[in-house]
C-alpha positions as CSV (number, residue, x, y, z in Angstrom):
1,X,54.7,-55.7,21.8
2,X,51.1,-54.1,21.1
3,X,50.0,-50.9,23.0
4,X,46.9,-51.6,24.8
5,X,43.9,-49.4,23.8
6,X,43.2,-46.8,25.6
7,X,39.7,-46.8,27.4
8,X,37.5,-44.1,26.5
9,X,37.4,-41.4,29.0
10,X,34.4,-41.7,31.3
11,X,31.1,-39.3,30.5
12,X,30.8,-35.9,31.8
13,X,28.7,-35.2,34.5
14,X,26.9,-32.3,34.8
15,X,24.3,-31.1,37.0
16,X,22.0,-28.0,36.9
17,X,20.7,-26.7,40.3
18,X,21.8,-29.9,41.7
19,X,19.4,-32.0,39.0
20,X,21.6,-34.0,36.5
21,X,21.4,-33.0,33.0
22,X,19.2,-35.0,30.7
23,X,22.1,-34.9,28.0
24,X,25.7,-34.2,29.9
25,X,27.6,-34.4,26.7
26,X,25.6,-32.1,24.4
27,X,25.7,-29.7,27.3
28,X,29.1,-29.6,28.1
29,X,29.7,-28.9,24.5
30,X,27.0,-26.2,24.5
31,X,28.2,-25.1,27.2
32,X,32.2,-24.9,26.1
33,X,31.8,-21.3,24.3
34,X,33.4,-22.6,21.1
35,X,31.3,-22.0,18.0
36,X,29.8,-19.7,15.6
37,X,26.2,-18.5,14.9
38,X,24.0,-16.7,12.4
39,X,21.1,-14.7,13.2
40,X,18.2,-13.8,11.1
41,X,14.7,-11.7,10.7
42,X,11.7,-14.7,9.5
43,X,8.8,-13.3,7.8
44,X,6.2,-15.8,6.4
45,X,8.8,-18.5,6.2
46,X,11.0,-16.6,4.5
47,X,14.7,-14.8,5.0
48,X,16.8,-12.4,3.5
49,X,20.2,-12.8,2.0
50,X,19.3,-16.7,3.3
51,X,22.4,-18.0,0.9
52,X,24.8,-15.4,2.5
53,X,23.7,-17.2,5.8
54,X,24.1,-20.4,4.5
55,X,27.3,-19.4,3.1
56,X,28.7,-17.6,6.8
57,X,27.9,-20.7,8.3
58,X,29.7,-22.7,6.2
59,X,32.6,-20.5,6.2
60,X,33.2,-20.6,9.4
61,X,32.4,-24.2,10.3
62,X,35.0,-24.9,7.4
63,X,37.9,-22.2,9.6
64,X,36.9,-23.3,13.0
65,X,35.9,-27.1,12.6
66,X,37.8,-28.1,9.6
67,X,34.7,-29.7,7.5
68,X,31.5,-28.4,5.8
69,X,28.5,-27.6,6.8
70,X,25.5,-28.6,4.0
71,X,23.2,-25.6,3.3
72,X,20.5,-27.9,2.8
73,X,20.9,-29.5,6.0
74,X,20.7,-25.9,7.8
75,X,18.0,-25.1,5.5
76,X,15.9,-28.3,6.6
77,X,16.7,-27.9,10.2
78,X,15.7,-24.2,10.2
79,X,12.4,-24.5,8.5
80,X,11.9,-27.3,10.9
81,X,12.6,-25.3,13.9
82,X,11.0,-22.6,12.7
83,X,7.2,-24.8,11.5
84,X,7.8,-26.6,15.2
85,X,7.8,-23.0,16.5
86,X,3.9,-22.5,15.2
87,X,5.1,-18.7,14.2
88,X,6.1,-17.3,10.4
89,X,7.2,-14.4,11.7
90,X,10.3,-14.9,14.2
91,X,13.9,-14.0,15.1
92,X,15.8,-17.4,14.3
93,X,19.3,-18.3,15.3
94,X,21.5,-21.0,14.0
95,X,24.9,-22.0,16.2
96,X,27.0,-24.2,15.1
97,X,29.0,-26.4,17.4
98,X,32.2,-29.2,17.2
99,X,31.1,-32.0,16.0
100,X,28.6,-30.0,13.7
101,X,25.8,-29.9,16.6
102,X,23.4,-27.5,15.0
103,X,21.2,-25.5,17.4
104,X,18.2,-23.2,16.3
105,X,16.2,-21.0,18.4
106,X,13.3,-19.3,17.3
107,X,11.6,-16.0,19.2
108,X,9.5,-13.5,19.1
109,X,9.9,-11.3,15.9
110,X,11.9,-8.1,16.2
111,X,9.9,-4.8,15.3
112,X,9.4,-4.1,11.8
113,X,9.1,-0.2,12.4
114,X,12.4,1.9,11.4
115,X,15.0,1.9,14.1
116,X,15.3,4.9,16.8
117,X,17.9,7.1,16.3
118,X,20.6,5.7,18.5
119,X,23.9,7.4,20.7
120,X,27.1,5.1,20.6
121,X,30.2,5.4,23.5
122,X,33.5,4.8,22.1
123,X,35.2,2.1,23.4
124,X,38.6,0.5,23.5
125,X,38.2,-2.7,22.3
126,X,38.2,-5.1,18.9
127,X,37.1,-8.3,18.6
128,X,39.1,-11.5,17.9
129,X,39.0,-13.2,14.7
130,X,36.1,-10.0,13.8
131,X,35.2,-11.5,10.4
132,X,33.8,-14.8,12.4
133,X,30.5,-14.5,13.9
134,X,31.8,-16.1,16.7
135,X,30.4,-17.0,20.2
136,X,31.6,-16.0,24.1
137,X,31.4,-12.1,23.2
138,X,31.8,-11.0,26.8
139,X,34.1,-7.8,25.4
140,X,30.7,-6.8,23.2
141,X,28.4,-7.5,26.2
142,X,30.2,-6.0,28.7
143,X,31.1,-2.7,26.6
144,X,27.3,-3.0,25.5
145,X,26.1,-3.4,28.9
146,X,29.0,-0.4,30.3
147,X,27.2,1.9,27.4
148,X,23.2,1.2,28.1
149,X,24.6,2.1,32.0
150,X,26.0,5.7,30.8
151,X,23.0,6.5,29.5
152,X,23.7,5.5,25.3
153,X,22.6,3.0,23.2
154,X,25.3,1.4,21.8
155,X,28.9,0.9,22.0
156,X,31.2,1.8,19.4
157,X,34.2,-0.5,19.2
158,X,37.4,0.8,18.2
159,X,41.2,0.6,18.2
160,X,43.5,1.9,20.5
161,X,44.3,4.8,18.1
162,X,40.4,5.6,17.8
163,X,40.1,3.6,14.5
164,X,36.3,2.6,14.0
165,X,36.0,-0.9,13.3
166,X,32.0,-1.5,13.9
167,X,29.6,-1.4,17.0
168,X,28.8,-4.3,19.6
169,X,26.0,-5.9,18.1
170,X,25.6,-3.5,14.5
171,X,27.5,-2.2,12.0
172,X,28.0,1.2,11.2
173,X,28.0,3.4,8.2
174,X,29.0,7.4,7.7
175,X,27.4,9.5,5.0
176,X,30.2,12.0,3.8
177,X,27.6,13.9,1.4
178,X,28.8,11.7,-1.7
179,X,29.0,8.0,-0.6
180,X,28.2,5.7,2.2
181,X,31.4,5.0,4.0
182,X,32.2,1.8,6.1
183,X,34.9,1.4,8.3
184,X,37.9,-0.8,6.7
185,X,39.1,-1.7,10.1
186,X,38.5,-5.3,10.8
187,X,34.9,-6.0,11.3
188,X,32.2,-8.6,10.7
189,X,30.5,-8.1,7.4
190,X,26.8,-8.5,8.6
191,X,24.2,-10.0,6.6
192,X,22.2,-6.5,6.4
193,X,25.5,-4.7,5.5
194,X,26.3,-7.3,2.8
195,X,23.1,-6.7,1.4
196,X,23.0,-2.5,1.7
197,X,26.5,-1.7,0.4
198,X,26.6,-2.7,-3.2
199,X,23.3,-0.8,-3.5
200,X,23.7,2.6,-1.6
201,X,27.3,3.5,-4.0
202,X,29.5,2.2,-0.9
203,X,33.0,2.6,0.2
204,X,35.5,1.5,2.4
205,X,38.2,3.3,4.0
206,X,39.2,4.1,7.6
207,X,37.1,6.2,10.0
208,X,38.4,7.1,13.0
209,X,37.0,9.3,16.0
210,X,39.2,12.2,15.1
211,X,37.4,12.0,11.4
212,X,33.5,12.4,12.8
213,X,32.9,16.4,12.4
214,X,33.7,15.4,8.3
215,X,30.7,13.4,8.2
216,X,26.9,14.5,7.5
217,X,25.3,11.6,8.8
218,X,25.4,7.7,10.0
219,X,23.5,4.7,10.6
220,X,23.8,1.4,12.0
221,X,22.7,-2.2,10.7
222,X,22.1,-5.4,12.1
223,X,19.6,-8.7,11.8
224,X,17.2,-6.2,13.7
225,X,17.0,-3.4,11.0
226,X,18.4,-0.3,10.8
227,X,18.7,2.7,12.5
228,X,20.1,6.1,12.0
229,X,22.9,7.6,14.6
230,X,22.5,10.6,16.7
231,X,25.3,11.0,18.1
232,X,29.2,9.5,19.0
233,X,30.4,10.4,22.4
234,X,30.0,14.4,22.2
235,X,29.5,14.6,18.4
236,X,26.0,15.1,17.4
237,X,24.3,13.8,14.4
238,X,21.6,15.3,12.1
239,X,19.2,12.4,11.4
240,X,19.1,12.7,7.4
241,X,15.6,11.8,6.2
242,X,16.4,11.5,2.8
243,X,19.5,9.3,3.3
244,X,17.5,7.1,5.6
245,X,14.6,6.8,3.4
246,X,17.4,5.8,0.5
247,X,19.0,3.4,2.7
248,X,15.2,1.7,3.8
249,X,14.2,1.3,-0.2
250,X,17.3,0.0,-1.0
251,X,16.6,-2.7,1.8
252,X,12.8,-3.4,1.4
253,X,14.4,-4.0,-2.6
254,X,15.8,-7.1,-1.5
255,X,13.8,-10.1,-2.1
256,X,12.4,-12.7,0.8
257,X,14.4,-16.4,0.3
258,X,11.8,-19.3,1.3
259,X,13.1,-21.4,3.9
């Protein structure tokens, strides 16, 4: 005796405001918090580190998803995006979705002037899967959003034992006088710190709060730029000019990839 098929399960429904969505599927799937994303700094159609992009996406769409995602296509889709936009200068993001739904969104430009020296708050908290620049970061955004309330900039995630892992949206990076030290603890290696540390004589090792007072100076990195640190919880930072200056040529020393 056959099985009968099975009838494919009715169409979501989904209504905004009481409207019905124009596309119920694509945003119930946009809308499901599963996915990953890259984000990037566009200057006259062009990228940095655009292949380590390229790569992160596919990475992740290979862990999560369980198939590839083309460079070229992304690459195509961007530019696309990005021309549709009418800027050449723009913040662009790329999420990737189940089923390989691509979204890009293209802003307004972050500021190309060096960062302000910025204050983190410790915080108890790591991310999940931390080498996946995954989506639904309510721990970031809600230590993020807890830190910009107590009056700092940033928060600094870290274990329960005070390890320092990175910071809610950046990475961070201690000068020890010698080298440029990033925390080993599990972290997403961003785009701008991929590029930075095989050209500032980089190492990895374990930070932890208890370490700070053994440290000159820091800074933090993201898709935004960089910015030096002025202080963790009650530990002040000096803001070292030459270190900051060294750290700013070794990034304006990376070449522009055309979209």
């Amino acid at each position: 005796m056959t099985t009968p098929p099975v009838p494919p399960a009715p169409p979501a429904h989904v209504e905004i405001d009481g409207v019905p969505a124009a596309d119920p599927e694509l945003l119930a799937t946009l809308m499901g918090g599963f996915g990953h994303f890259t984000a990037m700094q566009v200057r006259d159609g062009r990228v940095k580190g655009l292949g380590l992009h390229l790569e992160r996406l596919d990475r992740s769409t290979r862990e999560l998803f369980d198939t590839e995602l083309p460079g070229d296509r992304v690459r195509a889709l961007l530019a696309g995006a990005v021309a549709a936009s009418g800027r050449r200068d723009c913040s662009a993001r790329v999420y990737v979705y189940d089923g390989l739904r691509v979204a890009t969104v293209v802003r307004e430009p972050a500021p190309d002037a060096p960062g302000a020296p910025q204050r983190l708050m410790s915080v108890d908290y790591l991310r999940p899967a931390a080498h996946i620049k995954h989506l639904g970061g309510f721990g970031q955004s809600y230590h993020f959003t807890a830190a910009r309330r107590a009056g700092y900039d940033e928060a600094l995630l870290t274990s329960a034992r005070g390890d320092i892992a990175e910071g809610a949206i950046t990475n961070i990076a201690f000068w020890d006088g010698t080298s440029v030290v990033w925390p080993s603890a599990p972290a997403l290696a961003g785009i701008t710190m991929a590029l930075l540390e095989p050209l500032l004589g980089s190492v990895r090792r374990p930070v932890s709060l208890t370490d700070l007072g053994g440290y000159r100076a820091a800074f933090v990195t993201n898709s935004r730029g960089i910015a030096p640190v002025s202080g963790i919880d009650t530990v002040d930072f000096a803001v070292d000019e030459e270190l900051m200056k060294r750290v700013h040529a070794a990034y304006d020393s990376v070449e522009w990839d055309a979209l």
